[in-house]
C-alpha positions as CSV (number, residue, x, y, z in Angstrom):
1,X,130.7,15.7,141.4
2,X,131.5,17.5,144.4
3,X,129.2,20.7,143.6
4,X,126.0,19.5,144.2
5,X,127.3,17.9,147.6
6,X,128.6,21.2,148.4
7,X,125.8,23.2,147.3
8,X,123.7,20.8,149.2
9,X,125.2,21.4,152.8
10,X,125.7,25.2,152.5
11,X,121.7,25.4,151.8
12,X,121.3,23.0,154.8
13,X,123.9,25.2,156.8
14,X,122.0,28.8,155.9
15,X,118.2,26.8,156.6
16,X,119.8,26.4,159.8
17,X,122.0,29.6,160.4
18,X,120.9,32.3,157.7
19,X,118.5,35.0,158.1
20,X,115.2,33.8,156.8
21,X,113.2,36.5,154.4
22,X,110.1,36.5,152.4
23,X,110.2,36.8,148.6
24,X,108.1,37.3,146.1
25,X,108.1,35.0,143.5
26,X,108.8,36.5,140.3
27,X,108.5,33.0,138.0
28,X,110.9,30.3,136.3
29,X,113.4,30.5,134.1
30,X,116.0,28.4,132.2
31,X,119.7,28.5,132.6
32,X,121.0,28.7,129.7
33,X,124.5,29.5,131.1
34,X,124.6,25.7,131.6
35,X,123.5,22.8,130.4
36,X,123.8,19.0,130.2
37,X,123.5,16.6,127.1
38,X,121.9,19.9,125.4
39,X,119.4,20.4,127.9
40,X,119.2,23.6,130.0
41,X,118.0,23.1,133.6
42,X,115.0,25.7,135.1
43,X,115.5,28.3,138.1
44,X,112.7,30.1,140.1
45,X,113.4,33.7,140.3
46,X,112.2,35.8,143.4
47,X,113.0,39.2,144.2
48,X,112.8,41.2,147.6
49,X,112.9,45.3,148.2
50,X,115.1,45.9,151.3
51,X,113.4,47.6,153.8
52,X,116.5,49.6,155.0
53,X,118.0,50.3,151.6
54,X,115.4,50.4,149.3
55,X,117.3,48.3,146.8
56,X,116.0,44.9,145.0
57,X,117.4,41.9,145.5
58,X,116.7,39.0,142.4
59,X,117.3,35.8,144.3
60,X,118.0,32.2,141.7
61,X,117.3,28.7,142.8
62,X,119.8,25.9,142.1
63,X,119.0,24.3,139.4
64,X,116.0,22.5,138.6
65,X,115.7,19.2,135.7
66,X,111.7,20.0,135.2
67,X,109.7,22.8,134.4
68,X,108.2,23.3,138.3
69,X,105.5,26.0,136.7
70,X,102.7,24.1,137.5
71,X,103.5,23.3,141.4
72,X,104.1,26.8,142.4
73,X,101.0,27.9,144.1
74,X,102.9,30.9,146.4
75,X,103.4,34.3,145.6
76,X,106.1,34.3,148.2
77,X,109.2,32.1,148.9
78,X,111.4,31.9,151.7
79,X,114.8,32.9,151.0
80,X,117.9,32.3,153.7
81,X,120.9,34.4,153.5
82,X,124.2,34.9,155.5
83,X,123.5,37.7,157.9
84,X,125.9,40.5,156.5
85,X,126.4,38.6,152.8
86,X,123.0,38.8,150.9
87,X,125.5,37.1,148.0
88,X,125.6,33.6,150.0
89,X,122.2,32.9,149.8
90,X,119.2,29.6,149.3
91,X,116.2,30.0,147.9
92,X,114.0,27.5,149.6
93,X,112.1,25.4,147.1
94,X,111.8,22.2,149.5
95,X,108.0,22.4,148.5
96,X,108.6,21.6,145.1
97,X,107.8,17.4,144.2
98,X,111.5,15.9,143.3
99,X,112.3,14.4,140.1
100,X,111.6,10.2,139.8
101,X,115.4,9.4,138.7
């Protein structure tokens, strides 16, 4: 109950105060570390080669209740992170249409 709340505000907090790179989007995935009722939820997957270091970063999305294949038009995605902490991070999919409840 309290997760998604939470989860909610620190994206918020790191649209506002995180270091904002480009991503490239890699595609979408299902969680299948979690799921609800039997369903598994979806995550977009982008990755991002740090300049500095050379590594590769694989960035998730929170979860996602629909398949959102089909409204990805982008080959890059804005990713947010916590300047110093690339592990507290928020894949921006605010482009994507929200679920009818």
């Amino acid at each position: 109950m309290f997760v998604p709340e939470f989860r909610r505000r620190k994206g918020e907090s790191l649209k506002q105060n995180g270091v904002p790179i480009d991503t490239h989007y890699q595609g979408v995935e299902l969680n299948t570390r979690f799921s609800v009722n039997g369903r598994h939820p979806f995550q977009v997957i982008t990755q991002w080669q740090n300049p500095a270091t050379s590594e590769v970063h694989v960035f998730k999305s929170h979860n996602i209740w629909f398949d959102p294949s089909n409204y990805i038009h982008t080959d890059t995605i804005t990713v947010f992170y916590e300047k110093g902490d690339l592990q507290q991070y928020y894949v921006d999919i605010s482009f994507l249409p929200k679920l009818a409840t």
